[in-house]
KEKE-3310 file (N, C-alpha, C; in steps of 0.2 Angstrom, whole numbers, plus 5000, padded with zeros to 4 digits):
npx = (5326:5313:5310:5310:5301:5290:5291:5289:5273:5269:5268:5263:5250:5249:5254:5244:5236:5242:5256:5261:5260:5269:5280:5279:5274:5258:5240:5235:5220:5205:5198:5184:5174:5175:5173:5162:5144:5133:5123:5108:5098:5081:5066:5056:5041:5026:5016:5025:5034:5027:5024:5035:5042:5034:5034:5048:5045:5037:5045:5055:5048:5043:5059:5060:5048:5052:5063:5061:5051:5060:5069:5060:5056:5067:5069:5060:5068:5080:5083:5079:5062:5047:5034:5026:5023:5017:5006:4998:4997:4987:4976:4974:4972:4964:4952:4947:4944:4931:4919:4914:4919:4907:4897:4897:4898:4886:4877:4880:4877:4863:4862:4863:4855:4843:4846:4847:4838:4826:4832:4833:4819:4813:4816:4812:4821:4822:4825:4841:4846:4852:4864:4871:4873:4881:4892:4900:4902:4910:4923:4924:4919:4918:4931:4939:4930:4931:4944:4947:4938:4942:4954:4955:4954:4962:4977:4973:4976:4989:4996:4994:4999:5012:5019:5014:5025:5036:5036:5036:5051:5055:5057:5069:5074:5075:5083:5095:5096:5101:5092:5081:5069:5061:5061:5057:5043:5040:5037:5030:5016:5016:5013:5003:4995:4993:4989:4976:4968:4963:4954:4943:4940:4933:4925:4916:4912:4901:4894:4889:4883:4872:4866:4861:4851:4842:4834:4832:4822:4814:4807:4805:4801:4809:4814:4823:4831:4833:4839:4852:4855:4855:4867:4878:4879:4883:4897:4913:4926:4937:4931:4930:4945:4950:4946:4950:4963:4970:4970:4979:4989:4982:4983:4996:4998:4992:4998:5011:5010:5005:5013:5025:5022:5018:5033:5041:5034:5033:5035:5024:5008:5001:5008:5002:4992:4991:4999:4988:4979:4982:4987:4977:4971:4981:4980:4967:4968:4979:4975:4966:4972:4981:4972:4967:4977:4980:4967:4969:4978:4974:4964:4973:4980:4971:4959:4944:4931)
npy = (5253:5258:5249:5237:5237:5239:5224:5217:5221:5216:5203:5185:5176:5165:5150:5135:5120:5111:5112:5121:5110:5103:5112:5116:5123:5133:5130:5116:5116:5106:5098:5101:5090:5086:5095:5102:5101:5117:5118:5118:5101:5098:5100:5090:5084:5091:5080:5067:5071:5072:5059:5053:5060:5054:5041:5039:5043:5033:5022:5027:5025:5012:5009:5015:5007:4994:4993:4998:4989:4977:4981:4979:4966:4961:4965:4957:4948:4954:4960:4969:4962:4972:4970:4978:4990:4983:4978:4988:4994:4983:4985:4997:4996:4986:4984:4996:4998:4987:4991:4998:4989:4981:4987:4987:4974:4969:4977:4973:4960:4961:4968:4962:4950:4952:4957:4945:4937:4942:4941:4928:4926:4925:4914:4904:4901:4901:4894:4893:4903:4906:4898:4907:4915:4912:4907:4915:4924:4920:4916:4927:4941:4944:4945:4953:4964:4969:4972:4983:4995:4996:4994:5007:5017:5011:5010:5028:5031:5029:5033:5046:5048:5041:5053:5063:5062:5063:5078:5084:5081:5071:5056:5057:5062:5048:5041:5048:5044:5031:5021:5014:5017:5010:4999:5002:5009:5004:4988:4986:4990:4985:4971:4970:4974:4962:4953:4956:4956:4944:4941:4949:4948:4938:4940:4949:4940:4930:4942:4947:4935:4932:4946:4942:4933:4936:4947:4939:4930:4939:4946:4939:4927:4916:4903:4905:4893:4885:4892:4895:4884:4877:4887:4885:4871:4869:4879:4874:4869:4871:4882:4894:4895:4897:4913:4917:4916:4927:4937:4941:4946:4955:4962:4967:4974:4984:4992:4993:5002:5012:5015:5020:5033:5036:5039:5045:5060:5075:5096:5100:5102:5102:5093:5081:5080:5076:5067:5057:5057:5050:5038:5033:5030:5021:5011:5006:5001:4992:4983:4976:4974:4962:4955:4950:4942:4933:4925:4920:4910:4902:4897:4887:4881:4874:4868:4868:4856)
npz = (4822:4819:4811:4815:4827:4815:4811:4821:4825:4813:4816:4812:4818:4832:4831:4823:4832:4830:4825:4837:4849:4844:4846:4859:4864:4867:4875:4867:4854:4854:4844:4831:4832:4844:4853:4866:4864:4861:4861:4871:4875:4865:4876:4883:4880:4888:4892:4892:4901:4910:4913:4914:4926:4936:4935:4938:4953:4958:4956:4965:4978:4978:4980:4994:4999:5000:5006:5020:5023:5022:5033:5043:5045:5048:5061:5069:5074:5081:5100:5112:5114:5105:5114:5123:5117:5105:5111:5114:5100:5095:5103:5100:5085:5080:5093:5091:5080:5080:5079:5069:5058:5060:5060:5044:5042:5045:5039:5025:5021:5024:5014:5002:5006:5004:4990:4981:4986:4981:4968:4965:4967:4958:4948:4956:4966:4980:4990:4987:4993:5006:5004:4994:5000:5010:5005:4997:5007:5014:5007:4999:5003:5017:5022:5012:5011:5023:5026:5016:5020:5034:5034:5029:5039:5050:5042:5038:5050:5056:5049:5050:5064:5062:5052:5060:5068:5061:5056:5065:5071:5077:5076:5069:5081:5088:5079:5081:5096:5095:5092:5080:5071:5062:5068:5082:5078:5065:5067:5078:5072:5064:5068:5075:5067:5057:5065:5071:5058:5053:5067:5065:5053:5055:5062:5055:5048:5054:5057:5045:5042:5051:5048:5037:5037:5046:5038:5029:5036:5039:5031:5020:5023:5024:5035:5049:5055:5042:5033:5040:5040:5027:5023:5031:5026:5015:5015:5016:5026:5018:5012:5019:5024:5014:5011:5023:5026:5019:5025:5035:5025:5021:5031:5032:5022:5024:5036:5033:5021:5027:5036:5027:5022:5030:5037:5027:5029:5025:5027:5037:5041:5032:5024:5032:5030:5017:5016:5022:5015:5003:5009:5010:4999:4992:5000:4999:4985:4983:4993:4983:4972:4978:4982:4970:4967:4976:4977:4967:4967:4980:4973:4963:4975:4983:4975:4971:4972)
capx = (5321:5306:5309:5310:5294:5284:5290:5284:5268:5267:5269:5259:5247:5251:5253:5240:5238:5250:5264:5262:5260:5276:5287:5280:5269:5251:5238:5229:5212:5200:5194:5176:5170:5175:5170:5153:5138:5132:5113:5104:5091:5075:5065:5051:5033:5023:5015:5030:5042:5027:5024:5044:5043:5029:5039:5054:5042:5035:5053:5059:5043:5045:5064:5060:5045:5056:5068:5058:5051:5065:5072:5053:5055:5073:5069:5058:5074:5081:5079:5074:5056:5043:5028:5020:5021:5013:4998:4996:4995:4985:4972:4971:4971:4958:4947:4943:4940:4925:4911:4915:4918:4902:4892:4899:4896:4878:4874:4881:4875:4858:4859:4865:4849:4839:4849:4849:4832:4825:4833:4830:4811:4810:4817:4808:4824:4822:4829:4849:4849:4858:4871:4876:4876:4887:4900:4901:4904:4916:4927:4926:4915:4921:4939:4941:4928:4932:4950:4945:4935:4944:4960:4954:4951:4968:4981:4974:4979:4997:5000:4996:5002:5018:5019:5016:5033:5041:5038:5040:5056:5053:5060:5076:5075:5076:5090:5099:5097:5101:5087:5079:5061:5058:5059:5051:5036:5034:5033:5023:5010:5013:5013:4997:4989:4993:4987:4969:4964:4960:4949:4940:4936:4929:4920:4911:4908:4896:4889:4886:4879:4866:4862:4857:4846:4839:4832:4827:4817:4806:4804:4804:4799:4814:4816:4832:4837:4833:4843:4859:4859:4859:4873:4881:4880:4887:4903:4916:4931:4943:4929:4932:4951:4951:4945:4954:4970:4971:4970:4985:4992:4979:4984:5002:4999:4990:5002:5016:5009:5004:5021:5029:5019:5020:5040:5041:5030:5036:5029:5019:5002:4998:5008:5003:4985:4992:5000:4984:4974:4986:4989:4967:4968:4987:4981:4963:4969:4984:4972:4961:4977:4983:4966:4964:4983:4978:4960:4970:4984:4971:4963:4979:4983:4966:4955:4936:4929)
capy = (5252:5259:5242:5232:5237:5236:5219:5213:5221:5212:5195:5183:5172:5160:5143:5129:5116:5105:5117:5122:5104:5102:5115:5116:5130:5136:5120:5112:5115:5102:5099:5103:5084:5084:5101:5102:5105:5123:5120:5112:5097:5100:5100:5083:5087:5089:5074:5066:5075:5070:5052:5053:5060:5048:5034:5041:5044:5026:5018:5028:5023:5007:5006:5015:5003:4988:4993:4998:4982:4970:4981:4977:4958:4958:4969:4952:4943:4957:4960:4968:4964:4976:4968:4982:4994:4980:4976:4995:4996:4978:4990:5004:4997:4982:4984:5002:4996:4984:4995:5000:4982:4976:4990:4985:4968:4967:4979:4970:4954:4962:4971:4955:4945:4958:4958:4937:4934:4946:4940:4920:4921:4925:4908:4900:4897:4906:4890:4894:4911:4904:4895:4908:4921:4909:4905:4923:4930:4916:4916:4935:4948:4945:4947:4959:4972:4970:4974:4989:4998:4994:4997:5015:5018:5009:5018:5033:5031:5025:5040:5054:5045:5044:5058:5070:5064:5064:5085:5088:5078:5065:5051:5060:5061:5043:5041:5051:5041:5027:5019:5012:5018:5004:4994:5005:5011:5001:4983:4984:4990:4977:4963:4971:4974:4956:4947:4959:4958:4939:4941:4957:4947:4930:4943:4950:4934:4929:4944:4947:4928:4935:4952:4941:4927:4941:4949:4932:4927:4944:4949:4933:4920:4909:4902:4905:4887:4884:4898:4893:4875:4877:4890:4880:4864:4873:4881:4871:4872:4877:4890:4896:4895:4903:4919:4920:4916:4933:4945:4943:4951:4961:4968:4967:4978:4992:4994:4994:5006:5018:5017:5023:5037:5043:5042:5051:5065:5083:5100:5103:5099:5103:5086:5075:5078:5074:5058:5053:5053:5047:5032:5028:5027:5016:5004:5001:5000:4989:4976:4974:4969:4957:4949:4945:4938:4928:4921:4913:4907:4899:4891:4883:4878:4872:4866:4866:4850)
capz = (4827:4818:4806:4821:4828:4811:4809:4826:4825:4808:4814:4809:4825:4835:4826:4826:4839:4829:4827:4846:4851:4842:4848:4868:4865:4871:4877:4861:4857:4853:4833:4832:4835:4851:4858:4868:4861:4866:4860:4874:4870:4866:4881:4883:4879:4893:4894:4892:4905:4918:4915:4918:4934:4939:4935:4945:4958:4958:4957:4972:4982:4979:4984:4999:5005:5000:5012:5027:5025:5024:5040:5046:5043:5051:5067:5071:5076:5088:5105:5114:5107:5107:5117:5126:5111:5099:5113:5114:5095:5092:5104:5096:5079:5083:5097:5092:5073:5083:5076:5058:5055:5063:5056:5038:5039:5044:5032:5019:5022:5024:5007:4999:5008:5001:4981:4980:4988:4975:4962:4966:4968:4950:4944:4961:4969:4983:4996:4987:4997:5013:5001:4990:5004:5014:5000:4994:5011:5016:5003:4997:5005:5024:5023:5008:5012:5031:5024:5015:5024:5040:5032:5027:5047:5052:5036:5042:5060:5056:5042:5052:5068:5062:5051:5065:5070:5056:5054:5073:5071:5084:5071:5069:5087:5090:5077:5088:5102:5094:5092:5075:5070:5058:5074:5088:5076:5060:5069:5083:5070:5057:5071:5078:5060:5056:5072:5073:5051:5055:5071:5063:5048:5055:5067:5052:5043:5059:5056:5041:5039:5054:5047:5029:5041:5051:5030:5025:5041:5043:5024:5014:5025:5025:5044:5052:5056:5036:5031:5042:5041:5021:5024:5034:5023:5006:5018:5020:5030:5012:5008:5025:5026:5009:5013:5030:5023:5015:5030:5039:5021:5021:5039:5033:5016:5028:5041:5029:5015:5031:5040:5024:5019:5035:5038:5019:5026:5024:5024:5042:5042:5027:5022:5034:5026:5007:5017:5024:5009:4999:5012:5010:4992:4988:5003:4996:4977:4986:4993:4978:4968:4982:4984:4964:4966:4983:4976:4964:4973:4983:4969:4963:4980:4986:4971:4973:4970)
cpx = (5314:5305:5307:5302:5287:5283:5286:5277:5262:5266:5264:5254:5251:5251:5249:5240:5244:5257:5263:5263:5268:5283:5284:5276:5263:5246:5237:5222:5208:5198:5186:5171:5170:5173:5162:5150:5135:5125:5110:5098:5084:5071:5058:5046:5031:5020:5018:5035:5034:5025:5032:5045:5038:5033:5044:5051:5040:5040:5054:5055:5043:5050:5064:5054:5049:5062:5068:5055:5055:5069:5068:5055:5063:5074:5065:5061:5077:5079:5082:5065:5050:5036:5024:5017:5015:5006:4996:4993:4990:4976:4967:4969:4963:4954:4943:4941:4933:4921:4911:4914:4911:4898:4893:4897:4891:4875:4872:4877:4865:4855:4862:4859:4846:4839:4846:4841:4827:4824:4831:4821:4809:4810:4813:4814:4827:4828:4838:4851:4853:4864:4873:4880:4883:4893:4904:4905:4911:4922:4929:4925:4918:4927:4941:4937:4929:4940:4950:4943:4939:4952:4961:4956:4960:4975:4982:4978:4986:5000:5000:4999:5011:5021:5019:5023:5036:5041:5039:5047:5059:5057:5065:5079:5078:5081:5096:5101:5099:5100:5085:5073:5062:5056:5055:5043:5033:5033:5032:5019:5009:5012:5006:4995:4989:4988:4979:4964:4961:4954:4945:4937:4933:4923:4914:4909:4901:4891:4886:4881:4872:4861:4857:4852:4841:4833:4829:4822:4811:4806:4803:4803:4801:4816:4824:4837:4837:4841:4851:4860:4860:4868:4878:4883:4882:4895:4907:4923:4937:4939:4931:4941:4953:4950:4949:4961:4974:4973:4976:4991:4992:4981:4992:5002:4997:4994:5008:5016:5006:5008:5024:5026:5020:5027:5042:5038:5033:5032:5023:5012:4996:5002:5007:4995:4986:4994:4995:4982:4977:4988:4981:4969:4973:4982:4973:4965:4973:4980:4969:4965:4979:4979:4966:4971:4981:4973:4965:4977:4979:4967:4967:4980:4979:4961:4947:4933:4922)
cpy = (5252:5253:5238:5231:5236:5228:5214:5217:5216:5205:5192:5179:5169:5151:5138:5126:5110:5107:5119:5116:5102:5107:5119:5123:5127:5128:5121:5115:5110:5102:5100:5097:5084:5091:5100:5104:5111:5123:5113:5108:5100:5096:5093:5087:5086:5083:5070:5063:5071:5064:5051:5052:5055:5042:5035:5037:5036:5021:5019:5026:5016:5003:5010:5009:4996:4987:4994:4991:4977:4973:4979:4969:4958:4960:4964:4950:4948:4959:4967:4968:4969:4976:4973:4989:4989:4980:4982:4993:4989:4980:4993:5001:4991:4982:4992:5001:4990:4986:4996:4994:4977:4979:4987:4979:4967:4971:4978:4964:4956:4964:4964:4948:4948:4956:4950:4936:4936:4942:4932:4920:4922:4918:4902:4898:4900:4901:4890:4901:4910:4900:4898:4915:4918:4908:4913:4926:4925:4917:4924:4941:4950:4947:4953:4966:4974:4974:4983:4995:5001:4999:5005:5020:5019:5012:5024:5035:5033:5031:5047:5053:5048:5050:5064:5069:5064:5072:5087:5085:5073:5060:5053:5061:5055:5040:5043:5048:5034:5020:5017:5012:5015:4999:4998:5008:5009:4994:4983:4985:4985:4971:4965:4970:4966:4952:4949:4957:4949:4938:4945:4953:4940:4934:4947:4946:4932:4936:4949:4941:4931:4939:4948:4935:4932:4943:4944:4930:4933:4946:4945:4927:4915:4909:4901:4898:4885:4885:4895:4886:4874:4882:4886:4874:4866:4874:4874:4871:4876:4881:4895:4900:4898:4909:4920:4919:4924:4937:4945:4946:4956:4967:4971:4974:4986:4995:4996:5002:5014:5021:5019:5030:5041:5045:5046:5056:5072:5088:5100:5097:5098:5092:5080:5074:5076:5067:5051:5049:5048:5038:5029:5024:5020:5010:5002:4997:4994:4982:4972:4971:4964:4951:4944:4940:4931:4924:4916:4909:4901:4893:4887:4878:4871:4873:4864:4860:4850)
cpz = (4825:4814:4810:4823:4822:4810:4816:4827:4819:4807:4814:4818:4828:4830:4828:4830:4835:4829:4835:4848:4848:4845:4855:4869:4869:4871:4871:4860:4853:4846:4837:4835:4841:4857:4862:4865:4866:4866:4866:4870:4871:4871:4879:4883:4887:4897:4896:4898:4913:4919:4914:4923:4940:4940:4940:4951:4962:4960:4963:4979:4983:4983:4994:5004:5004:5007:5018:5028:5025:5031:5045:5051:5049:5060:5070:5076:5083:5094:5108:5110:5110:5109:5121:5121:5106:5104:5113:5106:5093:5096:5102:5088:5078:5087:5095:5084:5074:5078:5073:5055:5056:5060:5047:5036:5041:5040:5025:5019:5022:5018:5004:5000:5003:4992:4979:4982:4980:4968:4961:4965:4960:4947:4952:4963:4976:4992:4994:4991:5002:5009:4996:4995:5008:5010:5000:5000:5015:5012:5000:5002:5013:5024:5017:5009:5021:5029:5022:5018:5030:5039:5030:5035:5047:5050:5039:5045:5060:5053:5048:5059:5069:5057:5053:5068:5067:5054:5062:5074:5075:5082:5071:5078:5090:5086:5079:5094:5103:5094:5084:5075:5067:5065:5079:5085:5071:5064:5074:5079:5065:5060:5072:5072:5060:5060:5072:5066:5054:5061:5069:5058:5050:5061:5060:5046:5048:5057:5050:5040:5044:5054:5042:5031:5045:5044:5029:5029:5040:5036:5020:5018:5024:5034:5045:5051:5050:5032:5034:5041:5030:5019:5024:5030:5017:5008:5019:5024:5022:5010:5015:5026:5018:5006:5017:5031:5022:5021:5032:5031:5020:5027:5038:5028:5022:5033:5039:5026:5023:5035:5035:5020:5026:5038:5033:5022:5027:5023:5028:5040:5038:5024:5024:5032:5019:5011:5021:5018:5003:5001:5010:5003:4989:4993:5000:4989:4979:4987:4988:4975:4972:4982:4978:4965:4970:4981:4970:4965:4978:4980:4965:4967:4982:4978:4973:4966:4965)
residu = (UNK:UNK:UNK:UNK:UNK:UNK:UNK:UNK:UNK:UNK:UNK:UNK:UNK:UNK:UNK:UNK:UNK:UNK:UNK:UNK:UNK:UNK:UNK:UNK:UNK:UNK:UNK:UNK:UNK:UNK:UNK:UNK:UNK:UNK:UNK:UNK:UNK:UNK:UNK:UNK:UNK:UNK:UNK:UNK:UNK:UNK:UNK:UNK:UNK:UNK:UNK:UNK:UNK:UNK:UNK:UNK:UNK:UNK:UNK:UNK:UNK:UNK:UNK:UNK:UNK:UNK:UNK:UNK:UNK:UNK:UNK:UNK:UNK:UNK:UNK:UNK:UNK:UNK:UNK:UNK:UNK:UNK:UNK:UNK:UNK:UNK:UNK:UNK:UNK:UNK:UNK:UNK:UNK:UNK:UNK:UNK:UNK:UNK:UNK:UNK:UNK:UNK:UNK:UNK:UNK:UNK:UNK:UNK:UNK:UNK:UNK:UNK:UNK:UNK:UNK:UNK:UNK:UNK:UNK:UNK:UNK:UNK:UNK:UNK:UNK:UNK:UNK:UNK:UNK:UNK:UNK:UNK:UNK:UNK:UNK:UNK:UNK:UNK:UNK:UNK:UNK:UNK:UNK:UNK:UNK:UNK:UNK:UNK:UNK:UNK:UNK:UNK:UNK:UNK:UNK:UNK:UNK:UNK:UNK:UNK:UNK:UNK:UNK:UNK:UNK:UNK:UNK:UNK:UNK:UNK:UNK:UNK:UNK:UNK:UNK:UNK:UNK:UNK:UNK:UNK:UNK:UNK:UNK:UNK:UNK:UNK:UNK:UNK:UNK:UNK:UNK:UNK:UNK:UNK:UNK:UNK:UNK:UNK:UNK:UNK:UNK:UNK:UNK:UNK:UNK:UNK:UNK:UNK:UNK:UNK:UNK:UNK:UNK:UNK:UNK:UNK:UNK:UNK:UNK:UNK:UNK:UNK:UNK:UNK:UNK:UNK:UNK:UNK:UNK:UNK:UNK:UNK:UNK:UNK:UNK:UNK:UNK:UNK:UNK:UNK:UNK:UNK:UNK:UNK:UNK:UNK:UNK:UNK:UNK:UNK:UNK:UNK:UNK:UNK:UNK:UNK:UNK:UNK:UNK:UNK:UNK:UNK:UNK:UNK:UNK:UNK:UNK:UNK:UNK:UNK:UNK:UNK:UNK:UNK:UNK:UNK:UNK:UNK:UNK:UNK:UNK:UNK:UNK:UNK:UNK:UNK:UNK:UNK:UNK:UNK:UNK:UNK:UNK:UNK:UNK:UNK:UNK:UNK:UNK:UNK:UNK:UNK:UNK:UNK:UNK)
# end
């Protein structure tokens, strides 16, 4: 017995994974190539690790505005449509922007009288003032700074608008009910933005061209009907139509980019002030890229003579 026992305390291991595998023993264990690696990687540099998360962040912003917009574009077609919610919002987003945009554009149009007179009487060419003020404001200054400015107002509105419903749960609400907020709150305001950026901005072409007739008449003694009827006779209807072409994308990109920043918004009231500011800055920056796209799109399309 005492032999017995020394032999079995003596005996040798268990046998490898080939002899086990062979005779129906214990599992297997993996050769060294194939085992996990236990040293985690080294960690991204800083700078790195946060032009990563940016990028993410950018991707995923994109894939959420793409999809509110295409549910946007398709909630068109269904009924019932949303006509007293849009005139409501076509309201609030245009008649209460009146006087930002009217302030804006006689000022400009004023200081632009002002810069160009100036600069004309130096080389004596003081009778091109009503035809560069009129090209300029036709073609550019009307519709993209009415855009901006306006659109800073409107974004706004829409971001904290709908943002406050998104952290008091209002949205979640209405999917509840079986309802679709892309439909009952992003287009009424994209139809309204769209329909109001075009009246807003042929309304501050008129008055910038007046503020900048108003400046030439009482400071530089160029006579009003001068002043317009060179204006006038330089514009034509494709300088015209290629400025006012833009807006209705312009109205499009503001009510888009401010409907999604405020259904994203989270984190009280502290975030639906991160999702304002955040909404001013994408939808100016947003325009400006749109516009340089658009102006030459327009010169492709429509060629000046």
């Amino acid at each position: 017995m005492a032999t017995d026992r020394k032999g079995l305390l003596a005996a040798p291991p268990p046998a490898s994974n080939g002899s086990a595998a062979a005779g129906g023993g214990s599992t297997s264990v993996p050769p060294p190539s194939l085992q996990p690696n236990s040293v985690p990687p080294p960690p991204l540099p800083p700078l790195v690790a946060r032009l990563n998360e940016n990028a993410v962040g950018f991707v995923e912003h994109l894939g959420q505005f793409g999809r509110m917009t295409w549910g946007a574009l398709k909630a068109i077609f269904e009924r019932p449509l949303e006509i007293r919610s849009t005139l409501y919002q076509m309201e609030a987003l245009g008649v209460r922007s009146a006087a930002i945009a009217s302030v804006t554009a006689l000022f400009v149009g004023m200081v632009m009288a002002v810069q160009f007179a100036i600069g004309l009487q130096k080389f004596g060419g003081m009778e091109y003032t009503g035809r560069i003020i009129g090209l300029s404001f036709s073609r550019e200054l009307a519709p993209t700074l009415t855009a901006v400015i306006v659109g800073g107002r409107i974004g706004a509105g829409i971001a904290a608008e709908v943002g406050s419903m998104a952290v008091t749960e209002q949205i979640d609400a209405i999917r509840a009910l079986g309802a679709s907020p892309v439909k009952k709150l992003v287009l009424p305001r994209l139809l309204a933005s769209v329909v109001v950026m075009p009246v807003l901005g042929a309304f501050a072409l008129v008055l910038g061209f007046g503020g900048a007739m108003l400046v030439c008449a009482t400071e530089f003694g160029i006579p009003a009907g001068f002043f317009l009827r060179t204006a006038l006779g330089s514009v034509t209807f494709m300088d015209y139509f290629s400025g006012m072409y833009k807006t209705p994308f312009f109205g499009a990109i503001i009510a888009l980019v401010g409907c999604h920043f405020g259904l994203i918004t989270r984190g009280g009231t502290e975030g639906v002030g991160h999702a304002t500011t955040r909404t001013v800055v994408v939808t100016s920056i947003t325009i400006l890229i749109a516009d340089f796209f658009l102006t030459k799109m327009s010169i492709l399309l429509f060629p000046t003579r």
